[in-house]
N, CA, C and O of each residue as an XYZ file, in Angstrom:
268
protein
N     146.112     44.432    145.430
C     144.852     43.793    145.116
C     144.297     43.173    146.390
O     144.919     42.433    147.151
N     142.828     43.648    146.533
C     142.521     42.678    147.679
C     141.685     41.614    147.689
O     140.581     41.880    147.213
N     141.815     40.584    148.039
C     141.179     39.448    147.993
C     139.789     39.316    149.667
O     139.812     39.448    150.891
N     138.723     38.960    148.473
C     137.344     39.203    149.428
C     137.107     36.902    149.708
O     137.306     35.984    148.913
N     136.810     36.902    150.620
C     136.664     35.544    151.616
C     135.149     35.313    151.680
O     134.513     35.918    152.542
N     134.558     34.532    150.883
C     133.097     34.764    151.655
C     132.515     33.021    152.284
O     132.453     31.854    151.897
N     132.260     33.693    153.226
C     132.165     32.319    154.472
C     131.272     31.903    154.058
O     130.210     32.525    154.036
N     131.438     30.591    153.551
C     130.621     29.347    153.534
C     130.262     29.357    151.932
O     129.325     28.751    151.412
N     131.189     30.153    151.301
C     131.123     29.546    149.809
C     132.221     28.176    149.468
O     132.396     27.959    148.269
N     132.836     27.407    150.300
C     133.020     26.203    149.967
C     132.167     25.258    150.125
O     132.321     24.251    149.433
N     130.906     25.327    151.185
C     129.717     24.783    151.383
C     129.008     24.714    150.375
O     128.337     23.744    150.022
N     129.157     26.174    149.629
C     128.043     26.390    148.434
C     128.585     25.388    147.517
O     127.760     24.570    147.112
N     129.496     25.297    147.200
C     130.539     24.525    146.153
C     129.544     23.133    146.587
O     128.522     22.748    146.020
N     130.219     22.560    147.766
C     130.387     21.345    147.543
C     128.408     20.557    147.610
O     128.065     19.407    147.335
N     127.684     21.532    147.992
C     126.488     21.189    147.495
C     126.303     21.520    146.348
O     125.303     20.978    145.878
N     126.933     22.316    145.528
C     126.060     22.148    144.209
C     126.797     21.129    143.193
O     126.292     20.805    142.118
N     128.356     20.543    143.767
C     128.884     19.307    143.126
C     127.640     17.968    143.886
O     127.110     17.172    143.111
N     127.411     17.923    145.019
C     126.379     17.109    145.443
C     125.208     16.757    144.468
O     124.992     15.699    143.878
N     124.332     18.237    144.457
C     123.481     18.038    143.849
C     123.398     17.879    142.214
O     122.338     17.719    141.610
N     125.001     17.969    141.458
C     125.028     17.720    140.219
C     125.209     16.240    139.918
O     124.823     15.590    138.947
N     125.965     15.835    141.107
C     125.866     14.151    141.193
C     124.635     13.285    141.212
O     124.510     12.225    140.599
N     123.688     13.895    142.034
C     122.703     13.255    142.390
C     121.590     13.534    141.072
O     120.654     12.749    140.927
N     121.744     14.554    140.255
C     121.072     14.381    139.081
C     121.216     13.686    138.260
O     120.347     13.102    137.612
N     122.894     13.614    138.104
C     123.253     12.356    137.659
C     122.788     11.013    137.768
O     122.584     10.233    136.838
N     122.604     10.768    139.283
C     122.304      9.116    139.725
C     120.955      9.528    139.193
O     120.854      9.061    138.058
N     119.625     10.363    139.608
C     118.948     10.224    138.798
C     118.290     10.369    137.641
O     117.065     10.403    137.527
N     119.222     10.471    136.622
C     119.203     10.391    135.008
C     119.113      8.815    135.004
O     118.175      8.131    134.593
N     120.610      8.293    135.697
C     120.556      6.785    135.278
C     119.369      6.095    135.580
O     118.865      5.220    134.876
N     118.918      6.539    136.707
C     117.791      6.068    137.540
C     116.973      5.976    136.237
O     116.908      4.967    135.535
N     116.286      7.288    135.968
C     115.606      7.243    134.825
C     115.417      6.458    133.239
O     114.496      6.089    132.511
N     116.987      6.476    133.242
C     116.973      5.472    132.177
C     116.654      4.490    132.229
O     115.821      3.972    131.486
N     117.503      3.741    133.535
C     116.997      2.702    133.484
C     115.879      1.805    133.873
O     115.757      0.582    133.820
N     114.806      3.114    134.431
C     113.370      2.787    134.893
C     112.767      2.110    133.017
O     112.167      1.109    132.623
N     113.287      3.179    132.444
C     112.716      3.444    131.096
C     112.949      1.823    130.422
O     112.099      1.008    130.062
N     114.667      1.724    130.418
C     114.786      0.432    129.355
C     114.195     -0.585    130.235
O     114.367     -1.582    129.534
N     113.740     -0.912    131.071
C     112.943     -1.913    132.176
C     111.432     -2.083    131.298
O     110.863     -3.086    130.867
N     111.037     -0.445    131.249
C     109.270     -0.620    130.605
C     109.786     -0.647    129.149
O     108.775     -0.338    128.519
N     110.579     -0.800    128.431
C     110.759     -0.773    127.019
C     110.696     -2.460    126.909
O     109.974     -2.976    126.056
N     111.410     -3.182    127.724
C     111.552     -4.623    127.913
C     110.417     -5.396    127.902
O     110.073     -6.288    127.128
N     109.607     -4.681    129.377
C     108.243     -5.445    129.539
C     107.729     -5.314    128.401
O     107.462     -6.250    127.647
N     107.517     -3.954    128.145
C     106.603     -3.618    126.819
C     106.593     -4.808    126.010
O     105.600     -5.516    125.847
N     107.730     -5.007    125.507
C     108.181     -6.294    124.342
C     107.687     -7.563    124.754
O     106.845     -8.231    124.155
N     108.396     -7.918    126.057
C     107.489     -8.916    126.366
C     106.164     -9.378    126.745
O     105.750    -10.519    126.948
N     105.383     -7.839    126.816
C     103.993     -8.445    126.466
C     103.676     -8.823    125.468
O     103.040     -9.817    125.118
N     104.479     -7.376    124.538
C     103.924     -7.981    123.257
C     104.110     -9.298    122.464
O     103.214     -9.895    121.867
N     105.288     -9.625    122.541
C     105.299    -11.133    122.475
C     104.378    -11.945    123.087
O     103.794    -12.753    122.365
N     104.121    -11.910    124.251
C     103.481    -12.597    124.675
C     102.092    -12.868    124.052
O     101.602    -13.965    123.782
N     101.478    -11.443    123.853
C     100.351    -11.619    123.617
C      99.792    -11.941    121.866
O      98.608    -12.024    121.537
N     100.853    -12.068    121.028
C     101.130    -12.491    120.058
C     100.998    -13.747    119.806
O     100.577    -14.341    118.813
N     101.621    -14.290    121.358
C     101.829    -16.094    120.849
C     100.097    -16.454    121.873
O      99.621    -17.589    121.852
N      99.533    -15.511    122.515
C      98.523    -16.200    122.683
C      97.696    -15.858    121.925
O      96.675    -16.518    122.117
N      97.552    -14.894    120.848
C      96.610    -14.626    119.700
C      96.573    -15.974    118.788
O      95.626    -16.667    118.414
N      97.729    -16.056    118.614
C      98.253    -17.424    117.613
C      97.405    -18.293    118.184
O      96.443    -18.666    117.512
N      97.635    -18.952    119.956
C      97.074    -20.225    120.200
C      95.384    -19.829    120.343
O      94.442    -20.591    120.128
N      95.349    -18.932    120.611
C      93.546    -18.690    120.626
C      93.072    -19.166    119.242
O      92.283    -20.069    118.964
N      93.900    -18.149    118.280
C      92.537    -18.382    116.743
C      92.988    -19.989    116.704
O      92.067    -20.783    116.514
N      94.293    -20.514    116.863
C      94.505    -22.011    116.491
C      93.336    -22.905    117.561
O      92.821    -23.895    117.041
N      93.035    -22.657    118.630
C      91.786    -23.588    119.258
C      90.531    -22.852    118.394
O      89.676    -23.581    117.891
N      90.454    -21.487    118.249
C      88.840    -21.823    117.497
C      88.618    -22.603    116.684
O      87.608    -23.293    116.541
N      90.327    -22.524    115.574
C      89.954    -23.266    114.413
C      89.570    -24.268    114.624
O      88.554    -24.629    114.029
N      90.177    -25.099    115.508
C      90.096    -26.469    115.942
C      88.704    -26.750    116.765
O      88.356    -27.902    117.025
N      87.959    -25.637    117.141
C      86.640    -25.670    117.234
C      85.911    -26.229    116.784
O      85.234    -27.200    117.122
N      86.049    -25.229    115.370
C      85.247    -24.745    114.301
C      85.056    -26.107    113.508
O      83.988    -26.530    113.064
N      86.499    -26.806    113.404
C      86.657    -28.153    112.322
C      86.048    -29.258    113.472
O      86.120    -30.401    113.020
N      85.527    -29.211    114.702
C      84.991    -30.494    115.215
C      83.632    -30.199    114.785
O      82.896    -31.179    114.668
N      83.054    -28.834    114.475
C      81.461    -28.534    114.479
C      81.227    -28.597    113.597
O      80.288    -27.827    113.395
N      81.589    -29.263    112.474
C      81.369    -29.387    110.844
C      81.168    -30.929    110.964
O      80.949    -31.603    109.958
């Protein structure tokens, strides 16, 4: 049996373990870009919840000095 050698297929190897790593790092990357804007998201929305609340609460308080 003869065995064929081909030069610079351990190169090939170890870049395409490289580049399976580095898809890796950026998956996580990705994720965790993602749960970052899932966070903010929330905390706008909170946010802008508790200033809906204090807004209509000063109109009311407007509204009851103009009577």
């Amino acid at each position: 049996m003869e065995h064929i050698y081909l030069q610079g297929s351990e190169a090939v190897q170890t870049a395409g373990h490289r580049m399976s790593s580095a898809a890796e790092d950026m998956r996580q990357a990705a994720m965790n870009i993602s749960s970052a804007l899932f966070e903010h998201q929330q905390f706008l929305t909170d946010w802008l919840a508790e200033f809906r609340q204090v807004f209509e609460e000063s109109r009311e308080r407007e509204a009851a000095k103009g009577k």
